[in-house]
N, C-alpha and C positions, 0 to 999 in steps of 0.2 A: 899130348898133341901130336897130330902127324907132322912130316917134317913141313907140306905146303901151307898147313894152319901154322906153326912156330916162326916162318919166313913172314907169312903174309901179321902178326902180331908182332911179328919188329918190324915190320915196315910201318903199321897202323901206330907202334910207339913212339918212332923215331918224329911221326907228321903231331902227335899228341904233344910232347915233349919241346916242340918248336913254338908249337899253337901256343902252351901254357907260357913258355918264355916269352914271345911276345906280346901277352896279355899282363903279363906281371913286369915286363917293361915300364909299360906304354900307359895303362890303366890306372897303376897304383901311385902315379901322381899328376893324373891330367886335371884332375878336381880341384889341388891346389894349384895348377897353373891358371883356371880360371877366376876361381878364387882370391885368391891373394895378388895374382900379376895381372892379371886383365878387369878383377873388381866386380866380378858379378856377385850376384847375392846367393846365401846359400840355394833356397829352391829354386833358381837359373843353374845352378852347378848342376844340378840334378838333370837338366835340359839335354844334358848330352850321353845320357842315358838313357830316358822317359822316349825323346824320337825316335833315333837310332831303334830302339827293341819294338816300340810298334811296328814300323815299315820292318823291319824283321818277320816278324812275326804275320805281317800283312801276306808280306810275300811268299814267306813260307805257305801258309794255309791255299792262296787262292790263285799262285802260280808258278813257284818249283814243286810244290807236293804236290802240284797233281801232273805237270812234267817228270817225277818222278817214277809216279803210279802209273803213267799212261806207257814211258819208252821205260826203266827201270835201271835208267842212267845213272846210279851214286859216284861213282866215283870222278865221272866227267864232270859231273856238279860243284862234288869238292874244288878239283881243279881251276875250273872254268873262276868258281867264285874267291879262292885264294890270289889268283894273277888278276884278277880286274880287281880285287880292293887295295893292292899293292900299289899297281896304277893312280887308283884315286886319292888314297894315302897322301902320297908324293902330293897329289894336285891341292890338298885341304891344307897345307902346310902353307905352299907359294901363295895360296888366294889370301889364304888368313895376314898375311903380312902388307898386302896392299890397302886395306884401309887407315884411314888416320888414327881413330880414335879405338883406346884396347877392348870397350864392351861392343863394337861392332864387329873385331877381330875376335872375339870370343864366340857371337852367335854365327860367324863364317867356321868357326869350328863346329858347332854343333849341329848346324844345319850339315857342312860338308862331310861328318863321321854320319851324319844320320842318309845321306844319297851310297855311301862305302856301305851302308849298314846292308841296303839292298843285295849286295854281289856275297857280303859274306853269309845273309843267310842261304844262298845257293848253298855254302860249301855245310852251314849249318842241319838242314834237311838231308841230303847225302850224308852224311857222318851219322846221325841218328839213326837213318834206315841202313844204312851197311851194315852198322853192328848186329845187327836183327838176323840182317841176310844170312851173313856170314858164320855167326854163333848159335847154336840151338839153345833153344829155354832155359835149360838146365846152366850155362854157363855164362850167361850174360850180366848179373850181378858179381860174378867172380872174375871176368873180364871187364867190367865198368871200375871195379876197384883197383886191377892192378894196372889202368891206364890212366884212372888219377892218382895211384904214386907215383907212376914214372912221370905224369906230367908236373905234378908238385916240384920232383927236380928241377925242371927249367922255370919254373913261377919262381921256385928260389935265386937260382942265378939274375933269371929278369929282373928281379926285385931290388936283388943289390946292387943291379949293372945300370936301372935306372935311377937309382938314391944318388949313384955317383955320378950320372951325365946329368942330372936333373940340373946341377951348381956351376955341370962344370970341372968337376973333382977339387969342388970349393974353390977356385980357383976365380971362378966367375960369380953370377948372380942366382938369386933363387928364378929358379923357371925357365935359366939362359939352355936348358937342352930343348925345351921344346919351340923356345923363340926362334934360335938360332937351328931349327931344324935338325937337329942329331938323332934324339927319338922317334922323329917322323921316319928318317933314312932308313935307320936299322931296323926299325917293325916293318918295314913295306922288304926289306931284301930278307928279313925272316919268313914273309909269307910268302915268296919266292924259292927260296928256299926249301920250305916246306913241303911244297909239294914233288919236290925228286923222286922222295920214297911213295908216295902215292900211285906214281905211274906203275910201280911192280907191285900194288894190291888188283884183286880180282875188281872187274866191274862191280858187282854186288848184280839186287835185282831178282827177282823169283818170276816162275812159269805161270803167268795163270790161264787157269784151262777151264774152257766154256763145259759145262754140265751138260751132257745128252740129256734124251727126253723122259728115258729112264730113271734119270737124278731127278728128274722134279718133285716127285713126293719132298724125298730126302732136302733138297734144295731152300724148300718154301719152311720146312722144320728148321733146317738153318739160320734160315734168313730172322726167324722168330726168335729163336736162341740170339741171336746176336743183336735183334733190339735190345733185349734185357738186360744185356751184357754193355750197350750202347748208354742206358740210365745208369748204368753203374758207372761210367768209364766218368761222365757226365758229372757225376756227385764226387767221385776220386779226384778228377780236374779241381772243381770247385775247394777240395779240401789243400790240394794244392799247390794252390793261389794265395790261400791264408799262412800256411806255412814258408813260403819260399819266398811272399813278398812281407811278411815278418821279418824272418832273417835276413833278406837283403833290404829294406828301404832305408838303412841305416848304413849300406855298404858303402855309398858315394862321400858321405856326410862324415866315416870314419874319419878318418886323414884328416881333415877340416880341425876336426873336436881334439885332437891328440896334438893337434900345429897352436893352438889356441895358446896366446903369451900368458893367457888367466887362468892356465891349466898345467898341463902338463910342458909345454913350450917344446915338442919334439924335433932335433933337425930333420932334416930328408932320410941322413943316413941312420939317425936309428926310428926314422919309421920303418924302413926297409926291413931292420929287424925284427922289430913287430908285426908290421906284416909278414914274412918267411917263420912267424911260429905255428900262421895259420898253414903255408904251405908246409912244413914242419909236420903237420898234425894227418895232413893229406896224405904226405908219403908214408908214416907210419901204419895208420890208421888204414890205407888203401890196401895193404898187406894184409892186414889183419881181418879187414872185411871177409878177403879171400874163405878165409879158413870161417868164419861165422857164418858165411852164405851155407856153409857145407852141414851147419846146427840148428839154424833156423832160418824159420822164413821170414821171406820178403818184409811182409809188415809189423813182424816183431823187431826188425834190424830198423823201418824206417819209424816204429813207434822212440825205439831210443834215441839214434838219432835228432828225433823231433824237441825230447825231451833235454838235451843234449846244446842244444839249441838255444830252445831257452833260457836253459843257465847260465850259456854265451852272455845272452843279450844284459840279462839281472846286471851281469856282473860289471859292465860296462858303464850299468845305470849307477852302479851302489862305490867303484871302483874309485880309490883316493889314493892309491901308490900306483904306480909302474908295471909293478908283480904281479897287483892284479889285471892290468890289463893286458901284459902278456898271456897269463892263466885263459882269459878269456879267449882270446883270437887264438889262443891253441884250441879251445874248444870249440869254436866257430871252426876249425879246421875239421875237427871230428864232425863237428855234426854234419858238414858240408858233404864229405865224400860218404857217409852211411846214407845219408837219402840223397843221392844222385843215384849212387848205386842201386838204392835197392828199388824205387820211388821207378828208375828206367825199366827194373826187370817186373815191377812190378804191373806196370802201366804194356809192356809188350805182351804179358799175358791175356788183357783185352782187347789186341790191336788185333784185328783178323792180317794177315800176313797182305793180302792184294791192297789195302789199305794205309800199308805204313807209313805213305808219304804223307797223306793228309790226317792221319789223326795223331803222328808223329808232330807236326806243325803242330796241335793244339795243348801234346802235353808239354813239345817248346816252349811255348806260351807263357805255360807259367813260372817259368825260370825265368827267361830272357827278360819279359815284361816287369821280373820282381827287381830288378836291377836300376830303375830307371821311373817307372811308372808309381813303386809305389814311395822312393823317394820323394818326388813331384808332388804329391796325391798325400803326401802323409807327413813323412819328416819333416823334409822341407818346410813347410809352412807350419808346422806346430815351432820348429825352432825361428822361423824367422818371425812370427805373431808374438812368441814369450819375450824375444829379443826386442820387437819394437813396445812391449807392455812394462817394458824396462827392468825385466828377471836378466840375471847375471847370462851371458854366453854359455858357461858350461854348466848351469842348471836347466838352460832352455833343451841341450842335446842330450843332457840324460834323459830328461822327462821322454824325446822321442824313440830311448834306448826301451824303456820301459811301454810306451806304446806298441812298441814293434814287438815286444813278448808277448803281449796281450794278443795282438794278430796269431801270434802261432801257435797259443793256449786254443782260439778258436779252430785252426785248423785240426789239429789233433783232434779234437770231440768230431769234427762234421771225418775226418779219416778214421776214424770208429762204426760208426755208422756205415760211411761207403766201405767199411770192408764184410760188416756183418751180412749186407746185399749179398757183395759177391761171394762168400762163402753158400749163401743159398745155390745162387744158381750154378755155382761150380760143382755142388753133389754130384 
């Protein structure tokens, strides 16, 4: 790297590395705060994921990406949307506390992380097109991996710095951190934070130049090549969607199934553990990506992965000690950063460059949305339907363990297919 690319990738690490801490703060116990301390039902836990990622994902597509595309603003995006969710942060905390009863102080959470959801995908769309800007082809799966090891760092520390304020440092009660506002504090002064090293990254943002009249042959050949290229992107989307909202519609509902007194009966503090085997899996694996991007391609790394994945889920389904379900959430760690990584470099290869804001927002989508939407949509309601059919608790959340494999069995076939396309038209 030259010395302005190695400055401006510890700065892009330094903002990664905050972001992952305050997501593995904040995240990896907000489902049993609503859960257990506020009482809502599984598939309402889900609610705070499922809105939040659409109006995400809303705004992405239909009005930062194409603010993006129009002035080529990334970095002011990130900015702009890290200090106003920090703002709203704070504000979803104090409102949450003014109602009487804890299930209406539950949907003033979901509802108020889901109006914060809006500013952070600001900074969401910027951060997916910068990397583009900034990195050529060639290095964007080797860059995607070694910024989720360095961010797996802080998802570690968040994780354990949230096991311990979640009680209180056992001191207090379950959920007394996010009652008593502590976790609210520190995530909203981390995404403040966050953005220091942001201000000394380039804007990002590319030139686009109107074609003289002499380009129009070439132009309209173009423009055809990139329909085709537009069906393929189209069917790659769709495959996914099956895959990432496989592995995640069980994310929310994890914690729940492992807190269960008819189960495994986990404190906070060694879920934290369990959760950092995933982030564990991150940091190592994010390494390692590096050096595999440089042997194979894209969709051989994200076929393993996929399969990877899978195994995650089985083993969750089938899992009766401890061992294995750490085994597992380590391999949910792998499979996570093999197709992020490669799944991003793979998907920039179709994105025409003047367009990254908006069809960046769509392969958003099918992340953000698997987080939340297919919880709601899936999990949720197959364990809350076995539960009220009167099947045991932790037989109702394996069965959903093994749904959600099934989902990523399908995407893998329909990511065979969308890749055999685009091998055609990349001749």
């Amino acid at each position: 790297m030259k010395a302005i690319t190695r400055s401006t990738f510890y700065n892009i690490s330094s903002f990664q590395i905050l972001t992952m801490f305050r997501r593995g703060l904040f995240y990896s116990y907000l489902s049993l705060y609503l859960r257990f301390f506020l009482g809502l039902s599984v598939t309402e836990t889900t609610l705070f994921a499922t809105i939040p990622m659409v109006l995400n994902i809303v705004f992405q597509r239909f009005v930062w990406g194409k603010i993006s595309d129009k002035y080529q603003r990334r970095r002011t995006l990130i900015i702009f949307g890290e200090v106003l969710a920090a703002v709203g942060t704070l504000l979803v905390w104090y409102i949450h506390k003014i109602p009487d009863g804890k299930i209406a102080a539950g949907y003033v959470i979901i509802i108020g992380l889901s109006l914060v959801e809006i500013f952070w995908s600001m900074s969401n769309i910027g951060w997916s097109a910068i990397i583009s800007d900034l990195y050529p082809e060639e290095e964007r799966t080797s860059v995607l991996a070694r910024l989720s090891s360095i961010g797996a760092l802080g998802r570690i520390v968040g994780v354990l710095i949230g096991g311990l304020a979640y009680d209180g440092l056992a001191q207090h009660y379950e959920g007394w951190g996010f009652d008593q506002g502590l976790l609210f504090f520190i995530a909203s002064g981390i995404m403040l934070l966050s953005t220091i090293p942001m201000f000394f990254v380039p804007e990002g943002g590319i030139r686009v130049r109107i074609p003289g009249p002499h380009e129009t042959e070439k132009s309209e050949a173009r423009l055809s090549r990139l329909s085709e290229i537009s069906k393929v992107f189209t069917l790659f989307l769709l495959a996914m969607i099956f895959i990432n909202f496989g592995r995640n519609s069980i994310a929310v509902i994890k914690a729940q199934y492992l807190s269960l007194e008819e189960g495994f009966a986990v404190s906070s503090q060694l879920l934290s553990y369990i959760v950092n085997m995933q982030s564990l899996a991150i940091f190592i694996f994010g390494l390692f990506v590096t050096r595999l991007s440089r042997r194979y391609k894209d969709v051989i790394l994200l076929f393993a992965g996929t399969i990877v994945g899978i195994l995650s889920l089985l083993g969750f389904a089938v899992a009766s000690t401890l061992v294995v379900i750490f085994i597992s959430n380590f391999l949910a760690g792998v499979s996570m950063v093999v197709i992020l990584s490669s799944s991003y470099s793979y998907a920039s290869k179709l994105i025409p460059p003047e367009h990254r804001g908006k069809q960046f927002a769509w392969f958003n989508a099918t992340f953000f949305l698997s987080w939340g939407v297919a919880g709601t949509l899936i999990a949720g309601p197959i364990v809350d339907f076995l539960i009220r059919t009167g099947t045991s608790q932790v037989f109702a959340y394996k069965i959903s363990f093994l749904s959600s494999a099934a989902l990523v069995v399908i995407g893998a076939i329909i990511l065979y297919f969308a890749d055999q396309k685009t091998r055609r038209i990349m001749r």
